[in-house]
C-alpha positions in Angstrom: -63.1 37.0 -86.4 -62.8 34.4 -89.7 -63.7 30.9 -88.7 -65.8 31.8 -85.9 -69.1 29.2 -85.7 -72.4 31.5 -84.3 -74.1 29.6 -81.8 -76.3 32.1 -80.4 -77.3 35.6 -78.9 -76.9 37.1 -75.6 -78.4 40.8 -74.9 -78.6 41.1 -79.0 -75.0 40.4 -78.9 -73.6 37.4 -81.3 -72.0 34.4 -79.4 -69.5 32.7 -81.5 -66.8 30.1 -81.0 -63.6 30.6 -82.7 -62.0 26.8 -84.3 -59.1 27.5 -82.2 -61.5 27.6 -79.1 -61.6 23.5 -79.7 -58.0 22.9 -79.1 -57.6 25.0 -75.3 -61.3 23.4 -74.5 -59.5 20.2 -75.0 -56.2 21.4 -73.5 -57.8 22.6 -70.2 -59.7 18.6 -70.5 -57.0 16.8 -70.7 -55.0 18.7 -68.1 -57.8 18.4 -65.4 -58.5 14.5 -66.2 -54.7 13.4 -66.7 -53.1 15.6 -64.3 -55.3 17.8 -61.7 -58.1 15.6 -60.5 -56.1 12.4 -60.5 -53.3 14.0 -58.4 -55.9 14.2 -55.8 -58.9 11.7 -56.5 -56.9 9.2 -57.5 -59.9 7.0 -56.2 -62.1 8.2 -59.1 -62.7 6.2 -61.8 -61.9 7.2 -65.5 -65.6 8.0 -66.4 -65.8 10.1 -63.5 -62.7 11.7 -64.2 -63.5 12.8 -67.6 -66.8 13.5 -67.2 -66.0 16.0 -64.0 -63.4 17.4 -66.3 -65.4 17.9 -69.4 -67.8 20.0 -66.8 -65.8 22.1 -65.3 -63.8 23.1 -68.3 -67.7 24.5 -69.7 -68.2 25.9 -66.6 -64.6 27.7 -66.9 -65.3 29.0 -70.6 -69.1 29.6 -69.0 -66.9 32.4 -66.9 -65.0 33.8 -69.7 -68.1 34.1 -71.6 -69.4 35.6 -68.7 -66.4 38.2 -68.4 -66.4 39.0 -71.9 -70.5 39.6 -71.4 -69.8 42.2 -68.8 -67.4 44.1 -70.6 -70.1 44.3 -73.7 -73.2 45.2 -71.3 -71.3 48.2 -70.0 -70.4 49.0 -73.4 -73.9 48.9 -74.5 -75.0 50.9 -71.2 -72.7 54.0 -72.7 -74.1 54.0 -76.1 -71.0 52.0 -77.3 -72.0 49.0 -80.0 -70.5 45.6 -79.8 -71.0 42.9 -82.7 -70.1 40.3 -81.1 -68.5 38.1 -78.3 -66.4 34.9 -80.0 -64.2 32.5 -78.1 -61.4 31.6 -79.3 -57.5 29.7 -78.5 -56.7 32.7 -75.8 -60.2 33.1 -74.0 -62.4 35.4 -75.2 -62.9 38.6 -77.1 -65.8 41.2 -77.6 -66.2 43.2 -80.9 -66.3 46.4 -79.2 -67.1 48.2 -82.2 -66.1 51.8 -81.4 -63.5 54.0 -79.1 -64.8 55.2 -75.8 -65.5 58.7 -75.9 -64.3 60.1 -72.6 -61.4 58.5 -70.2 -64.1 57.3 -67.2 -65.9 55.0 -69.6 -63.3 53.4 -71.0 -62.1 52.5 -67.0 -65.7 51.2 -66.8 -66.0 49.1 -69.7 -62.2 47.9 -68.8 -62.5 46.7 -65.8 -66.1 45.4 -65.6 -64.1 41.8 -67.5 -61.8 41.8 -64.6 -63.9 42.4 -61.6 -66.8 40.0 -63.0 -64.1 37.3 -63.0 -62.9 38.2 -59.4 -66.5 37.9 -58.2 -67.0 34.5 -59.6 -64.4 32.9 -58.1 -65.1 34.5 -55.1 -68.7 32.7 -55.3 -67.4 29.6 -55.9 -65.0 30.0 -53.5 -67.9 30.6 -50.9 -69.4 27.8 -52.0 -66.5 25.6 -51.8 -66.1 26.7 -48.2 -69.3 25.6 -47.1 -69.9 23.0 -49.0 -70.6 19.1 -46.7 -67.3 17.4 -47.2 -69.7 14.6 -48.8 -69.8 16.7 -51.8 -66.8 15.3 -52.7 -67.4 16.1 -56.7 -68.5 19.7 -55.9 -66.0 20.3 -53.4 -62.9 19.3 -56.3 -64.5 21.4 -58.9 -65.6 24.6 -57.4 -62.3 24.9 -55.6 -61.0 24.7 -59.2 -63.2 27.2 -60.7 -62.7 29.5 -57.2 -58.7 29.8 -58.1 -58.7 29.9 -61.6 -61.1 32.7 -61.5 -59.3 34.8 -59.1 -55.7 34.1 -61.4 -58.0 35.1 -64.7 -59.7 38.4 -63.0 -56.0 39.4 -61.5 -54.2 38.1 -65.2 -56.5 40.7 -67.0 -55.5 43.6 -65.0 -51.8 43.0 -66.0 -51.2 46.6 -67.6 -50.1 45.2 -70.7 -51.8 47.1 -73.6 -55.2 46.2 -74.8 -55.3 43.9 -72.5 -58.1 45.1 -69.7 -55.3 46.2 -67.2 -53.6 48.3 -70.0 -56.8 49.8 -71.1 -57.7 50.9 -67.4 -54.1 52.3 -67.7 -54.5 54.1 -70.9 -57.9 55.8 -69.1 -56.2 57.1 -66.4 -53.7 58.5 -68.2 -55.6 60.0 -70.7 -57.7 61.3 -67.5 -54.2 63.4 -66.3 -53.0 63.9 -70.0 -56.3 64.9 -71.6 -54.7 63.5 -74.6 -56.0 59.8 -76.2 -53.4 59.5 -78.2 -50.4 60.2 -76.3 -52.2 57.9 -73.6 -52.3 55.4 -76.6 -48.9 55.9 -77.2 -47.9 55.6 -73.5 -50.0 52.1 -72.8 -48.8 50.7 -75.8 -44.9 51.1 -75.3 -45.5 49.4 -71.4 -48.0 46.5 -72.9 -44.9 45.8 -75.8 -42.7 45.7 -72.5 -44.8 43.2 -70.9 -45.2 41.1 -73.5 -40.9 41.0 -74.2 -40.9 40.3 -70.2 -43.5 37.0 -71.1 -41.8 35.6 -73.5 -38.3 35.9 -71.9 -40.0 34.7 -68.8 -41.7 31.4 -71.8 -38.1 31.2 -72.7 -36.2 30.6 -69.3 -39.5 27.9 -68.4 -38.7 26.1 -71.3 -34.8 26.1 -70.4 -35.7 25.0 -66.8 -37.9 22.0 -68.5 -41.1 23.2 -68.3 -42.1 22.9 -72.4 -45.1 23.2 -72.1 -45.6 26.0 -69.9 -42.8 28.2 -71.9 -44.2 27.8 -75.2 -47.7 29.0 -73.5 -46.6 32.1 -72.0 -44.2 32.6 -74.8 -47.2 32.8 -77.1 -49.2 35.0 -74.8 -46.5 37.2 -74.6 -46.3 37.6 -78.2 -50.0 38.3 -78.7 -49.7 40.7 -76.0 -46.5 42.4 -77.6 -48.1 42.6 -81.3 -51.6 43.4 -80.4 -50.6 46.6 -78.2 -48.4 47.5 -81.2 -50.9 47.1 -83.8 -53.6 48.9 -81.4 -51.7 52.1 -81.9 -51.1 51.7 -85.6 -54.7 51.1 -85.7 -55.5 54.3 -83.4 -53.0 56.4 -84.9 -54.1 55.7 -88.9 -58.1 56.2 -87.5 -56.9 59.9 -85.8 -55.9 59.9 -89.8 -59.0 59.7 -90.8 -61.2 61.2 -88.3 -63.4 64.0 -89.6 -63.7 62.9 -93.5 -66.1 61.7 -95.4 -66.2 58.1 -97.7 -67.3 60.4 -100.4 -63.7 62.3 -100.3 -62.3 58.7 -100.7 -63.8 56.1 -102.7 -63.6 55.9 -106.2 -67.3 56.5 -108.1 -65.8 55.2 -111.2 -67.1 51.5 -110.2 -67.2 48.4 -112.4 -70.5 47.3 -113.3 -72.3 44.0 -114.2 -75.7 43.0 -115.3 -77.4 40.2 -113.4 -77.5 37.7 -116.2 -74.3 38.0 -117.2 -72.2 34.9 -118.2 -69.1 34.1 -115.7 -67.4 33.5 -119.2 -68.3 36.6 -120.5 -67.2 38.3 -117.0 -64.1 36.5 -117.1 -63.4 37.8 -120.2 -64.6 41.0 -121.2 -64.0 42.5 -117.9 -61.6 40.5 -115.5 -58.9 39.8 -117.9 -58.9 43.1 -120.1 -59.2 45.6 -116.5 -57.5 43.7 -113.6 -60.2 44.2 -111.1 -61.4 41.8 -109.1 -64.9 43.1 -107.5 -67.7 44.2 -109.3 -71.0 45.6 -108.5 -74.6 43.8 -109.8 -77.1 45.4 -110.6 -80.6 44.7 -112.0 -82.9 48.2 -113.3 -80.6 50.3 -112.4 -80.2 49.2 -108.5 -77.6 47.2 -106.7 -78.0 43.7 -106.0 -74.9 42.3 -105.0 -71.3 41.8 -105.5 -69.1 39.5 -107.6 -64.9 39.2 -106.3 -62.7 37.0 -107.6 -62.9 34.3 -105.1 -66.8 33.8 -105.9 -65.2 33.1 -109.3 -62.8 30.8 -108.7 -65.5 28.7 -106.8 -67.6 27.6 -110.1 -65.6 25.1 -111.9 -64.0 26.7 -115.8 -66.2 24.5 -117.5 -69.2 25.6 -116.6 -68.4 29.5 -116.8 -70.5 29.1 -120.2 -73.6 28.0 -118.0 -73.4 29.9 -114.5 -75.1 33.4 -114.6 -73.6 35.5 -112.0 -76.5 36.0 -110.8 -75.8 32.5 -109.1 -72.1 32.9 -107.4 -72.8 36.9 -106.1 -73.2 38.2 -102.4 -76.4 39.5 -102.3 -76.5 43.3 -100.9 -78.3 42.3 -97.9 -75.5 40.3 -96.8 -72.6 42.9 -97.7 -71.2 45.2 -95.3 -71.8 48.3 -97.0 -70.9 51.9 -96.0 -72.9 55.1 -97.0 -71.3 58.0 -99.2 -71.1 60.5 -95.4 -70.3 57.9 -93.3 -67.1 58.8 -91.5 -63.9 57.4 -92.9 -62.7 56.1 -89.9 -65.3 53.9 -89.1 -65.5 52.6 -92.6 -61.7 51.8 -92.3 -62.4 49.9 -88.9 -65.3 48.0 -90.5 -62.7 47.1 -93.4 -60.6 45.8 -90.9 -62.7 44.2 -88.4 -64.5 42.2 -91.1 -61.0 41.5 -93.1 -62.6 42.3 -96.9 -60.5 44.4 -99.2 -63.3 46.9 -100.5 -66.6 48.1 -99.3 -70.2 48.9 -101.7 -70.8 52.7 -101.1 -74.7 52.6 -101.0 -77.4 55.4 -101.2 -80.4 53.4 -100.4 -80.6 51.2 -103.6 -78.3 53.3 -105.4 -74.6 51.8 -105.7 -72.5 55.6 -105.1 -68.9 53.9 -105.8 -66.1 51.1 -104.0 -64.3 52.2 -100.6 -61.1 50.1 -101.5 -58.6 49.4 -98.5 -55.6 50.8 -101.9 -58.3 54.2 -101.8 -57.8 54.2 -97.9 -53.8 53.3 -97.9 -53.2 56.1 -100.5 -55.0 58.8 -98.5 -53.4 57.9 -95.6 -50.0 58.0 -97.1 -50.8 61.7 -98.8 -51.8 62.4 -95.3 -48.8 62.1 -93.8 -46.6 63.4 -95.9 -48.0 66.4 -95.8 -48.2 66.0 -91.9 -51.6 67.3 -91.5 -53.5 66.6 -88.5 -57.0 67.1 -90.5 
């Protein structure tokens, strides 16, 4: 996920925090200092208040983290990689990196999230039962963290497609159909349903007064409503692909640079006359980067005379790259996870050709005209 700050690993999984994270972390804040914990500690002072707040909303997003974690873990357990866990505006998200491969571990990797948030809040709701009533601070904020918790465990399993409850859905009907993608098809129609049903229900809460809370669900509903359609686009265009080779698709015909090439001369001997905006570097023969437009744009005109583009490329150790037999389908989701428009087709040092997401479209589209399943 773009604009996503890494500020760690957890089981050799990347922990990021999503810029939009920022604004619900201070949502959730303000909410418990301004509103919650006043209405009932009215006795606290503002330090308190804030400070109790500002822990128990990183004890909150402590539990997503923790619910995302699981869902990775079981992942992992089933041979299934995961990039990545990043928080972001609507909780949190693994980068679960690849399909399941049979129905049961998709219900397992589903609704390990959901279950892990269950248990939490049942510990802290044990712990709120028995705390001394002394424990005044502890007693306010476990009781918190105990209910909201149970509403985030029981939210998830919502059966709105790919939400955790829709994917525990899809498994169990691709269990009695046998079928992924008509169980695709099937989860994704009811999770677009529940999303229309959140934001009519946004839309009536705003009506009623409640601003706040209308525009909120509103919005969930529409990322639930979007996301289950674009999951079976996404499904649908990889069943596409499923069984060919990079090879059959990228174009070996690739634009190449030397490493001490001028940006000027770039700009104009290659840029301006061909209209492409990528181009491979290479140095004796091997790849040692790339160059795309934006890395252009970045050095000022002026000094297009002096920059060698050796100096503005992506080195090849920090480019996704696919190999020539790599399955198309997984190159397409790597084009897609990591939002780039073309991919380095690399044979050990060798530079093979460009996977371009235009290469990827027009296959697709031949595909299906001709209606072939493979």
């Amino acid at each position: 996920m773009k604009g996503s700050i890494p500020i760690g690993r957890l089981f050799g999984i990347s922990i990021r925090i999503h810029l939009s994270w920022f604004i619900i972390f201070g949502l959730v804040t303000w909410a418990l200092a301004y509103n919650y914990f006043p209405a009932t500690y009215s006795h606290w002072s503002t330090g308190v208040t804030i400070t109790v707040s500002l822990a128990t909303s990183l004890l909150f997003f402590t539990s997503v983290l923790a619910h995302e974690l699981m869902h990775s873990l079981v992942a992992k357990h089933y041979g299934i990689p995961v990039s990545s866990i990043t928080l972001f505006i609507l909780g949190g998200i693994a980068q679960i990196t690849e399909e399941p491969d049979r129905p049961r571990v998709e219900f397992l990797v589903a609704l390990a999230g959901p279950l892990t948030s269950i248990i939490i809040g049942l510990v802290f709701g044990l712990l709120w039962l028995f705390l001394p009533l002394g424990a005044e601070i502890a007693i306010a904020v476990f009781f918190w963290l105990a209910w909201i918790n149970l509403l985030l465990g029981v939210f998830n399993l919502i059966p709105g497609f790919p939400m955790d409850g829709g994917r525990v859905l899809r498994s169990i009907l691709w269990w009695r159909t046998g079928n992924m993608e008509r169980a695709t098809y099937f989860a994704s129609n009811i999770g677009q349903g529940v999303g229309l049903l959140f934001i009519i229900g946004g839309v009536f809460l705003i009506f009623y007064g409640l601003l706040l809370n209308g525009i909120w669900i509103s919005i969930i509903g529409w990322f639930i409503r979007s996301a289950a359609a674009s999951s079976y686009q996404q499904m649908s265009l990889q069943q596409i692909l499923k069984g060919h080779k990079v090879k059959e698709v990228m174009s070996a015909e690739c634009s190449i640079i030397e490493l001490d090439m001028s940006v000027d001369r770039l700009v104009n001997e290659y840029v301006l006359p061909t209209g492409k905006r990528c181009f491979a570097v290479t140095a004796e023969g091997k790849v040692k980067g790339l160059v795309a437009l934006p890395d252009i744009k970045s050095v000022p005109r002026e000094q297009w005379p002096q920059t060698r583009v050796e100096a503005i490329m992506t080195p090849l150790d920090k480019l996704k790259t696919v190999g020539p037999n790599e399955d198309l389908a997984l190159a397409f989701k790597l084009l897609t996870s990591e939002n780039v428009n073309q991919l380095p087709v690399v044979s050990g040092e060798n530079l093979e050709g460009m996977l371009a997401r235009d290469n990827l479209l027009s296959f697709i589209s031949l595909k299906e005209s001709f209606g072939s399943p493979g």
